[in-house]
VEXDREN-2710 file (C-alpha; in Angstrom, 1 decimal):
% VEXDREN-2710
k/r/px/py/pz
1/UNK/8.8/-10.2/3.5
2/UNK/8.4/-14.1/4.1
3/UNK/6.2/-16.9/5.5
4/UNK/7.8/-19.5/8.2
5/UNK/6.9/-22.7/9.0
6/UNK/5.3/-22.2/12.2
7/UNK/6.2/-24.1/15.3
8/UNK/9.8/-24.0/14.1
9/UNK/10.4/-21.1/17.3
10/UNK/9.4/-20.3/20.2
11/UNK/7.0/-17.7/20.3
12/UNK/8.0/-14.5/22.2
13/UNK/7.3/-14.2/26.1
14/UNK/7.1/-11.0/27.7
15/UNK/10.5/-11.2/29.6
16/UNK/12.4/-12.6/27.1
17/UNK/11.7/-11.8/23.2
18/UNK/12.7/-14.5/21.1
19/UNK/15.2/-14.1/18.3
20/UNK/14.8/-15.8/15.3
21/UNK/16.9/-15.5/12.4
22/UNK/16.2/-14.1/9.8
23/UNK/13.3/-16.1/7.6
24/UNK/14.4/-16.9/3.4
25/UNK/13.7/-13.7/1.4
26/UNK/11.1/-14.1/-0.8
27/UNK/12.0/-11.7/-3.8
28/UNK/9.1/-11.6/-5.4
29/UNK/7.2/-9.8/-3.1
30/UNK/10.1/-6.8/-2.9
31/UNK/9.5/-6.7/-6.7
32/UNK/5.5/-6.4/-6.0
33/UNK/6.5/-4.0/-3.5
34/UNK/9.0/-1.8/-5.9
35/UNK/6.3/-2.7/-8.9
36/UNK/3.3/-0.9/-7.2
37/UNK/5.4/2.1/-5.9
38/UNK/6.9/2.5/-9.3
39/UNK/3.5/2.2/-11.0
40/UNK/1.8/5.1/-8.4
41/UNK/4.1/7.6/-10.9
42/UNK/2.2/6.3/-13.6
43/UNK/-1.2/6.4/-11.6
44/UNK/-0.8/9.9/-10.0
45/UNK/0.3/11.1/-13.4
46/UNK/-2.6/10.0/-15.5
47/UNK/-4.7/11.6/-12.6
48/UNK/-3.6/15.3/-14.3
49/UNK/-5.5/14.4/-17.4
50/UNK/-8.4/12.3/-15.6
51/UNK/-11.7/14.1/-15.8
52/UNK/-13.8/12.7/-12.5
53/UNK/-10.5/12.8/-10.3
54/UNK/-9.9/16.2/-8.2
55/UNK/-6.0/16.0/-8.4
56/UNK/-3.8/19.1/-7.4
57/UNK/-3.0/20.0/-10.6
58/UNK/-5.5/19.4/-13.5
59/UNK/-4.8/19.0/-17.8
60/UNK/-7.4/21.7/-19.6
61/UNK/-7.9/18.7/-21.7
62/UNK/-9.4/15.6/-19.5
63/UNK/-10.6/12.2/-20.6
64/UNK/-12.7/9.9/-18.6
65/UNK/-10.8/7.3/-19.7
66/UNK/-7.9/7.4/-17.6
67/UNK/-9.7/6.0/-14.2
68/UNK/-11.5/3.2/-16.2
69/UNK/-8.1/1.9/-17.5
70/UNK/-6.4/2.7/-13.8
71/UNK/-9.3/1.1/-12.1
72/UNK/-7.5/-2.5/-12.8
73/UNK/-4.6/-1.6/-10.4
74/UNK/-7.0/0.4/-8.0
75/UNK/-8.8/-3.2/-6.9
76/UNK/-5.3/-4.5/-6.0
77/UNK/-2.6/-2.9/-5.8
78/UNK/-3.2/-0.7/-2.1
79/UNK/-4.9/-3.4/-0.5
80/UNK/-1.5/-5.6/-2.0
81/UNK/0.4/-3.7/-0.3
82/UNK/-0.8/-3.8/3.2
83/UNK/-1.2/-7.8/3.2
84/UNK/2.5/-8.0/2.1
85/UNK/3.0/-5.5/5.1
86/UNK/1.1/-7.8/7.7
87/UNK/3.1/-11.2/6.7
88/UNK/6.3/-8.8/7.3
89/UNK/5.0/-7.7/10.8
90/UNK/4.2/-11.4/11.8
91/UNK/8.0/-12.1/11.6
92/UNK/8.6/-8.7/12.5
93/UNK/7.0/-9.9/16.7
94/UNK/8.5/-12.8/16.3
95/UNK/11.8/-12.0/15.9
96/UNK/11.7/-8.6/18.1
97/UNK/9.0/-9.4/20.3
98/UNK/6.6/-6.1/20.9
99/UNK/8.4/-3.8/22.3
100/UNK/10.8/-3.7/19.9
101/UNK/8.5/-3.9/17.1
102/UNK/6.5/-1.0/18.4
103/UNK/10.1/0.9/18.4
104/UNK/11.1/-0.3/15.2
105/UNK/8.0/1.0/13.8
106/UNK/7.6/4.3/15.0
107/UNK/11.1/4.8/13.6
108/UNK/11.1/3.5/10.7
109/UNK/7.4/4.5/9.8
110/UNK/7.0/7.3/12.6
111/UNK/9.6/9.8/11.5
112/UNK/9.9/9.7/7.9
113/UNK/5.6/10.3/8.5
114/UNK/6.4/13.5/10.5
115/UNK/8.9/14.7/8.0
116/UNK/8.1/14.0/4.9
117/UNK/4.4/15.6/6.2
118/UNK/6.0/18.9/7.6
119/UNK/8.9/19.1/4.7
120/UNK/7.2/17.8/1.6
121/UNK/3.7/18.5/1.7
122/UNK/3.2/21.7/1.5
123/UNK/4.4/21.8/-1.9
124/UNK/1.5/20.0/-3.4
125/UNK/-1.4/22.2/-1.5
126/UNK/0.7/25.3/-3.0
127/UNK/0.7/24.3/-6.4
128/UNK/-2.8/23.0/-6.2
129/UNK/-3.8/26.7/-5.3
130/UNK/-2.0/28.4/-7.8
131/UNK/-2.8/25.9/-10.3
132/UNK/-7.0/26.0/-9.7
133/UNK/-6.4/30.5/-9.7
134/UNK/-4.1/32.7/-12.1
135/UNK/-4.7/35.3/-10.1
136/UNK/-3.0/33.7/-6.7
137/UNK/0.1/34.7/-6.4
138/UNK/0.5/34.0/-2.3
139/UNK/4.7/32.8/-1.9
140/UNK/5.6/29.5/-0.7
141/UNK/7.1/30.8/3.2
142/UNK/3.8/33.3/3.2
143/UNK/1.9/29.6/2.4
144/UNK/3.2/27.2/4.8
145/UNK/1.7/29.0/8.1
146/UNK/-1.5/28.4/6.8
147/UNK/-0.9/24.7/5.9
148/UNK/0.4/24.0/9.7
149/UNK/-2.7/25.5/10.9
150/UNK/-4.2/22.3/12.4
151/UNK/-6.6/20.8/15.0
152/UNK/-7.5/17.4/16.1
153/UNK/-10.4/15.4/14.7
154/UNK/-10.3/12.5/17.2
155/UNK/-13.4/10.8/14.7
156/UNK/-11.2/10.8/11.7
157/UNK/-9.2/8.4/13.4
158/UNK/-6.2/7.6/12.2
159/UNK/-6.0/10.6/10.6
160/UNK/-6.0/12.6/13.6
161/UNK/-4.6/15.9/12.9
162/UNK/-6.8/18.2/10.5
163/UNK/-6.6/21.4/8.9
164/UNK/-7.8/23.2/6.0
165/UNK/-5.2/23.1/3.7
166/UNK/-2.9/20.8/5.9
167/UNK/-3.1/17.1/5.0
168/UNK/-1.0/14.1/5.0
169/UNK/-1.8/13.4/1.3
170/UNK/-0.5/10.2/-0.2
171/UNK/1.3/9.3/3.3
172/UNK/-2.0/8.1/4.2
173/UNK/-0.9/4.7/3.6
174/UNK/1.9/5.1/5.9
175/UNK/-0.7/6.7/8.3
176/UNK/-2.5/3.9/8.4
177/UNK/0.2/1.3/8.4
178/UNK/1.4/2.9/11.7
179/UNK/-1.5/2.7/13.0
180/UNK/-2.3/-0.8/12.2
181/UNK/1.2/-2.2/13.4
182/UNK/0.9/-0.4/17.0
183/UNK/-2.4/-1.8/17.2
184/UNK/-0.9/-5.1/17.2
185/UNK/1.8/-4.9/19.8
186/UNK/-1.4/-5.3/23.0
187/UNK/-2.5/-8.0/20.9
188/UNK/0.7/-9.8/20.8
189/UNK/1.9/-9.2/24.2
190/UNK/-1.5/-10.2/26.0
191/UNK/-3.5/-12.8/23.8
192/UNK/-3.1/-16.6/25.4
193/UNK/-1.1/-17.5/22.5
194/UNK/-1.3/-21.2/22.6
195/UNK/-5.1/-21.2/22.5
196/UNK/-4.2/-18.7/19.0
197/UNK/-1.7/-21.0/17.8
198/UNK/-4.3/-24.1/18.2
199/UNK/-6.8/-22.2/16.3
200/UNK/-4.5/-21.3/13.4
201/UNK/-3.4/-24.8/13.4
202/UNK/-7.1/-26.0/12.7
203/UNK/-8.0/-22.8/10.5
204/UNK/-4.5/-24.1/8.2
205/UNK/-5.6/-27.5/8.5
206/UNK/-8.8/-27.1/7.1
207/UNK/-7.9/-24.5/4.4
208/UNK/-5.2/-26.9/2.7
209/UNK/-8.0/-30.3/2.9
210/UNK/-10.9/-28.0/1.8
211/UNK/-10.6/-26.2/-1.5
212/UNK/-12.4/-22.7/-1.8
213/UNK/-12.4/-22.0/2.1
214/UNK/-9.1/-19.5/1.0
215/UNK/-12.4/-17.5/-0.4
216/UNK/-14.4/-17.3/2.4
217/UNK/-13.1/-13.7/3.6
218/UNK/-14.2/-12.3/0.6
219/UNK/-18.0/-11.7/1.4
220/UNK/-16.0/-9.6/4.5
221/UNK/-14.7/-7.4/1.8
222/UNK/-17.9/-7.5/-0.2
223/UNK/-20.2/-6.1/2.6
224/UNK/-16.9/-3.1/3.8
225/UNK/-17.7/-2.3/0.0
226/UNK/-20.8/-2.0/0.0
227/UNK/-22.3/-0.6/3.1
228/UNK/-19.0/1.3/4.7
229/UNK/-18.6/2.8/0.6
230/UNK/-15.6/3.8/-0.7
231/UNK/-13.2/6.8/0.0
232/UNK/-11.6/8.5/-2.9
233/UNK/-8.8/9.6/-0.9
234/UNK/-7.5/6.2/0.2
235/UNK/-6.6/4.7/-3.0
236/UNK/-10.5/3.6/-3.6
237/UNK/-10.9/1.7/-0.9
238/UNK/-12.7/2.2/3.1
239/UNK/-9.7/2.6/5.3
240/UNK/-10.9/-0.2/7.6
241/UNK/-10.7/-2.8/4.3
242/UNK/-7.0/-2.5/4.6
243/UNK/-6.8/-3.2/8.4
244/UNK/-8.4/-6.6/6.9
245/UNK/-5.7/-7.3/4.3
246/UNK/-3.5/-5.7/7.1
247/UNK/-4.6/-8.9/9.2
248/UNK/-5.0/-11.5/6.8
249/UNK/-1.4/-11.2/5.6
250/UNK/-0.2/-11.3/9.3
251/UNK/-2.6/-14.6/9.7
252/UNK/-1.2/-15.9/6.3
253/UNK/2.5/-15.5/8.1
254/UNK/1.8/-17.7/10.9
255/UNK/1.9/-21.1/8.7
256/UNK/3.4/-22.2/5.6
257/UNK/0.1/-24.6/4.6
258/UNK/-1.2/-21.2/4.2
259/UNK/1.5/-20.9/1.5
260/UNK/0.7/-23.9/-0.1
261/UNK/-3.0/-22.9/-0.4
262/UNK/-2.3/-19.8/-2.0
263/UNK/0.0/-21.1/-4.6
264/UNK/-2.4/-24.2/-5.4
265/UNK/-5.6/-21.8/-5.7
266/UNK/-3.9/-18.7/-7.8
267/UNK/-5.2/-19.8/-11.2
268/UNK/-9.0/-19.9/-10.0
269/UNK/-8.5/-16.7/-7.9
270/UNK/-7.4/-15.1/-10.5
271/UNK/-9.4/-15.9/-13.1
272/UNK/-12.5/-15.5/-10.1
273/UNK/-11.2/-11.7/-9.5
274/UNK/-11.1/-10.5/-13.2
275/UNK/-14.9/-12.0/-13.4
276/UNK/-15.7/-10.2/-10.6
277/UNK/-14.1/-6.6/-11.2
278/UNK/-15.8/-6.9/-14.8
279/UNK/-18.9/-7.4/-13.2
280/UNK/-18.8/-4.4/-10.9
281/UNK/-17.3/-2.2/-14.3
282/UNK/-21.2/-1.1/-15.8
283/UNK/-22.4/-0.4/-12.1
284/UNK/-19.0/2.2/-11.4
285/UNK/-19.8/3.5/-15.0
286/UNK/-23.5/4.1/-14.8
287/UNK/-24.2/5.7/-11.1
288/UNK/-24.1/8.8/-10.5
289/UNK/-21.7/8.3/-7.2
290/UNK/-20.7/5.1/-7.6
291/UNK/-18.2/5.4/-4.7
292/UNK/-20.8/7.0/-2.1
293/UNK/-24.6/5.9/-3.2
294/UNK/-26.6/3.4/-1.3
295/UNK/-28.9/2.6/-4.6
296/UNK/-29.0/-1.2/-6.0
297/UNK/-26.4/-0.4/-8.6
298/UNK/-24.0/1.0/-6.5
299/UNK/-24.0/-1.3/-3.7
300/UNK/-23.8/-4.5/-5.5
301/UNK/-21.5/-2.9/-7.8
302/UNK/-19.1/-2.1/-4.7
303/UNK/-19.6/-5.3/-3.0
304/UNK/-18.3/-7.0/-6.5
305/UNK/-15.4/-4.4/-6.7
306/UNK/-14.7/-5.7/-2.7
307/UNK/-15.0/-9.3/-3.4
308/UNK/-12.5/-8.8/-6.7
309/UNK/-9.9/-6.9/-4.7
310/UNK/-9.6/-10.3/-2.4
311/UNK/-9.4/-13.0/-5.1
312/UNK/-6.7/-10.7/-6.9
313/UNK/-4.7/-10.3/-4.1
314/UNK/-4.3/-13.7/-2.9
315/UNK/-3.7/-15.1/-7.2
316/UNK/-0.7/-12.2/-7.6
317/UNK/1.6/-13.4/-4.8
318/UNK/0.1/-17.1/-5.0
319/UNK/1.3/-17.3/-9.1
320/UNK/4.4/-15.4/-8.5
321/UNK/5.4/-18.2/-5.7
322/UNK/4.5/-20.5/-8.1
323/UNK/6.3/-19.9/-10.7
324/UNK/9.8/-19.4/-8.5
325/UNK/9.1/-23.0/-6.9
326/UNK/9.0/-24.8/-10.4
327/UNK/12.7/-23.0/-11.2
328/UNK/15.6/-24.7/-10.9
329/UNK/17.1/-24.3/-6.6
330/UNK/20.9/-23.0/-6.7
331/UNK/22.9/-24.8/-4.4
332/UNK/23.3/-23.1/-0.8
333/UNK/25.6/-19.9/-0.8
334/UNK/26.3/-18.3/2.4
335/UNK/27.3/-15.2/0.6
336/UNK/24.6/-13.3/-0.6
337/UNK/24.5/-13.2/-4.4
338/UNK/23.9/-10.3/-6.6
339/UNK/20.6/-10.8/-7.2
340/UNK/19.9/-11.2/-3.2
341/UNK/21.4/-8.2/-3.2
342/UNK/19.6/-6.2/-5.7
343/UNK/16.6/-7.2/-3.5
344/UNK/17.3/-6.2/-0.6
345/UNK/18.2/-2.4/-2.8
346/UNK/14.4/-2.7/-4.0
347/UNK/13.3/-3.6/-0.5
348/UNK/15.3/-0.8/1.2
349/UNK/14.4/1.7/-1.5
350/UNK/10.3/1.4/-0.9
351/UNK/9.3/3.3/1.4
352/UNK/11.7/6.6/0.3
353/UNK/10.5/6.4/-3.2
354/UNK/7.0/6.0/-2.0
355/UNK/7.6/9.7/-0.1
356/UNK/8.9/11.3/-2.5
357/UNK/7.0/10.6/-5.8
358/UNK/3.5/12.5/-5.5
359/UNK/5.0/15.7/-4.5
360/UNK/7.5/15.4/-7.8
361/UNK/4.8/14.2/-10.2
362/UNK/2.8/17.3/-8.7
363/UNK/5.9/19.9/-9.3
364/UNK/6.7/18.2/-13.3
365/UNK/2.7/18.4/-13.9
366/UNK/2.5/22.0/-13.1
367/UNK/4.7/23.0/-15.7
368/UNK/3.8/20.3/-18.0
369/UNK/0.1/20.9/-18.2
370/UNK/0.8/24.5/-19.8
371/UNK/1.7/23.2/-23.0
372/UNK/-0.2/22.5/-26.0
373/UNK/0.2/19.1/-26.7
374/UNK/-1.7/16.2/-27.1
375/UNK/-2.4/14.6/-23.8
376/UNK/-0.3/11.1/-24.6
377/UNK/2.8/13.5/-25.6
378/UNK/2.1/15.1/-22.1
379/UNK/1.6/12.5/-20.1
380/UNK/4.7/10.8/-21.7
381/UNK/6.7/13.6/-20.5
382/UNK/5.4/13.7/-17.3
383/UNK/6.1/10.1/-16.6
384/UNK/9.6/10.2/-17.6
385/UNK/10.7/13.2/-15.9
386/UNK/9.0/12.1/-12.5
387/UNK/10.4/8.9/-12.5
388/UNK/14.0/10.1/-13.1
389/UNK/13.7/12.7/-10.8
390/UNK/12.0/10.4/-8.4
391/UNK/15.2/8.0/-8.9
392/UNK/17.5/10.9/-8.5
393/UNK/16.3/12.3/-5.8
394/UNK/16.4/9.0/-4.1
395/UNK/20.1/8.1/-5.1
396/UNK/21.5/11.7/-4.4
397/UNK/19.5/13.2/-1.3
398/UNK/18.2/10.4/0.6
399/UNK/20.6/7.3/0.0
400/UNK/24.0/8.3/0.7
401/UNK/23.9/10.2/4.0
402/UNK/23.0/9.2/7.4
403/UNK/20.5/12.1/8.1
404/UNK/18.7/11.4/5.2
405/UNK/18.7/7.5/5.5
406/UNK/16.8/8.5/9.1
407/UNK/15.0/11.1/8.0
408/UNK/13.1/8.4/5.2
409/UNK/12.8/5.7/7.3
410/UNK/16.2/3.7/6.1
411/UNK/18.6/1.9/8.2
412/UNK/21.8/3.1/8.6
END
């Protein structure tokens, strides 16, 4: 995932795609990457002992404190995600031009979504039944016709396919992430792109000469907050504020003033989204549906949570460039080093480890939450094990064979 000084290609035309090469790695936003997937095991864990979460497989011991402490990653670490995803589709077009990038999408995105759906899924609606009744005692084969039992929804779009125990479950992001990419490619392919690329000149232009305008989507976020709410399933957020981050990060891709922007306004942004995520912390606690209700509280509280979730998204990757600008530049190496390596393992590693760790924190919690222990010893456990299994299951079943690599959405 990288920015590139634009106007240093020619942009794709529809007969003939350009082909850049390959745009400098920046390795701090793999780490982001591999630092939010590893830290959903921790989240989706402490959901087991959370008492106003409805998780598959619930502690008999719950503590409201879990989602107050979780909330902190909740405002940033999704929508993170999905920007980082955007500046990597901008070089994506560029460098495939949209046909290809619709290809490479639906395969790298497309089939692991299908699979990981139809082969893993099921496991977590199972447990989730047998967990919630004692006296169900329905097998796993006798289960799965009733979880493909499906119709279409075409007004839960993107989430098309529907069913009443069928779901795509934490694959929503990749849901979603499909979705958004595709609904580039007619964008890319038909927009008058110098008239674009004028625009984004001024837009960069201005931003670098005129501090604070980086802010100026986050009343955008503020009023999805607020008026759209909030769904639970998706991470916290309304599924239409990531198409936003989505966009911005593709926008942010375009220009490397953009870059400069970010890095020179981190400090306030940061220091701007903790004020506001505090702010909107007595309005979550005190309504009764904080995520859903149109009163005063709730809405301002939402539209504070909104506006926080933008400021912390663009200080994380703006301080983390900062900080690898003022170290020390090695001299140029055409062979890749071991550290470039090790980042392109943590960037090739994402998106499996993203599909397989919900339905193994959901298997480790069912037997885990059946012991009498104090709910730090438990939830200990329950990280450890699901984060080693997690890494196994990665290293043994998915990494090493061709099938597999397919299968989860990894080159061969």
């Amino acid at each position: 995932m990288t920015y590139r000084r634009r106007g240093a290609q020619t942009l794709a035309t529809r007969a003939e795609p350009a082909q850049a090469p390959l745009p400098e790695r920046r390795p701090e936003l793999d780490a982001i990457r591999m630092l939010v997937v590893i830290g959903l095991v921790f989240f989706h864990s402490a959901l087991v002992f959370a008492a106003d979460d409805d998780f598959y497989v619930k502690n008999a011991e719950t503590t409201e404190a879990i989602m107050i402490i979780a909330g902190f990653g909740v405002v940033w670490a999704m929508p993170l995600l999905f920007l980082i995803s955007g500046l990597g589709a901008w070089h994506s077009l560029q460098r495939r031009g949209a046909g290809g990038f619709a290809g490479e999408r639906l395969l790298r995105l497309g089939v692991p979504l299908v699979f990981a759906t139809l082969a893993l899924n099921p496991l977590p609606q199972w447990l989730r039944l047998r967990s919630a009744d004692a006296d169900y005692h329905e097998s796993y084969l006798g289960f799965l016709p009733r979880f493909y039992d499906v119709h279409l929804e075409p007004g839960e779009f993107p989430f098309l396919v529907q069913g009443e125990h069928f779901e795509t479950g934490h694959l929503w992001f990749v849901v979603l992430l499909l979705a958004f990419s595709l609904m580039l490619v007619p964008f890319h392919r038909w927009l008058p792109r110098e008239h674009v690329r004028r625009i984004g000149d001024r837009v960069a232009e201005a931003t670098l000469h005129r501090r604070g305008l980086v802010f100026l989507p986050a009343p955008a976020f503020a009023a999805i907050c607020a008026f759209a709410r909030l769904e639970e399933d998706y991470a916290g957020w309304h599924r239409w504020s990531y198409l936003l981050f989505f966009v911005a990060g593709f926008v942010l891709a375009t220009d490397d003033r953009f870059r400069t922007v970010m890095r020179r306004d981190a400090g306030t942004a940061a220091w701007l989204g903790a004020l506001l995520f505090a702010a909107a912390g007595p309005g979550f606690a005190l309504a009764d549906e904080p995520f859903t209700e149109m009163t005063a509280l709730a809405t301002v509280s939402r539209a504070l949570f909104g506006a926080a979730g933008w400021c912390l998204v663009v200080a994380i990757p703006g301080l983390l460039d900062r900080r690898r600008r003022e170290q020390p530049r090695a001299a140029p190496n055409p062979t890749p080093t071991t550290r470039q390596r090790l980042y392109g393992c943590l960037a090739a590693a994402v998106l499996p480890l993203y599909v397989l760790h919900q339905p193994i924190v959901v298997a480790v919690a069912y037997f885990v939450v059946g012991w009498s222990a104090p709910i730090v010893v438990e939830y200990a456990v329950l990280v450890v094990i699901a984060l080693i299994l997690t890494l196994a299951a990665y290293e043994l079943l998915v990494r090493r064979t061709r099938v597999t690599r397919f299968l989860f959405g990894m080159r061969p």
